[in-house]
KESEDREN-581261 format. One record per residue (C-alpha): y, z, x. Coordinates in steps of 0.02 Angstrom, whole numbers, plus 50000, padded with zeros to 5 digits. Example, Ala and Ser with C-alpha at 12.3 -4.5 7.8 and 13.67 -1.06 7.14 Angstrom:
KESEDREN-581261
497755039050615/499475035750684/
***
This chain:
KESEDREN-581261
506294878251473/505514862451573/503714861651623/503654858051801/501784857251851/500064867151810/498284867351903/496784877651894/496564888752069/495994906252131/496934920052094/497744928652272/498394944552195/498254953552026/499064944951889/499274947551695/498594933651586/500064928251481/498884927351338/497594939951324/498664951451436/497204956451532/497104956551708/496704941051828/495784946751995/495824940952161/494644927352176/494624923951989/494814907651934/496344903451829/497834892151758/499424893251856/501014885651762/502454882651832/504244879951758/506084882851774/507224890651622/508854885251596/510074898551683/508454909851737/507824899151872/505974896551916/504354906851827/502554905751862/501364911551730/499324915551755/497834911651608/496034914651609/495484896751595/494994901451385/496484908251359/497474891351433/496264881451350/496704892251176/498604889751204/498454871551226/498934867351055/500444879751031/502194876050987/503804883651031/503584895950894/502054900950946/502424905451116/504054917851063/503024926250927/501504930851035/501724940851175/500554946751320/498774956351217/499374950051062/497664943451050/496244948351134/495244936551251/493604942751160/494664938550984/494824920851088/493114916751143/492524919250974/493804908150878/493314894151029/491564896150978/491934896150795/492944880650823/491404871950934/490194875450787/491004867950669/491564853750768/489524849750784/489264852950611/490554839350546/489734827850700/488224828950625/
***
């Protein structure tokens, strides 16, 4: 699996979020990633912007053990915010 390039845009069609699994809608902004698999050709994958921002510090691992709604973007949101409180609490 190679990385090939990613950029934030506006959904044009209806597309799953590879994390949360729930649906991106026209007009909605979002993370398109782009890449090419080794004998499968090229892929294009969709994220709600918290949901790439969440997956930012995954590993391989990661990735193959957490499918599509394995975790929900509310689930998400609420680690992120967990994460940015405690962030300011060690800052201060």
């Amino acid at each position: 699996m190679a990385y090939v390039d990613d950029k934030e845009g506006k959904a044009r069609k209806s597309h799953q979020c590879r994390v949360c699994g729930d649906m991106i809608q026209p007009g909605e902004t979002c993370r398109i990633y782009r890449g090419v698999e080794d004998g499968e050709g090229f892929y294009t994958l969709h994220f709600h912007p918290v949901c790439w921002d969440y997956s930012r510090d995954w590993h391989d691992y990661d990735w193959e053990n957490c499918g599509p709604g394995a975790i929900s973007r509310r689930e998400i949101e609420g680690e992120m915010e967990y994460d940015r409180k405690v962030d300011e609490r060690k800052a201060s």
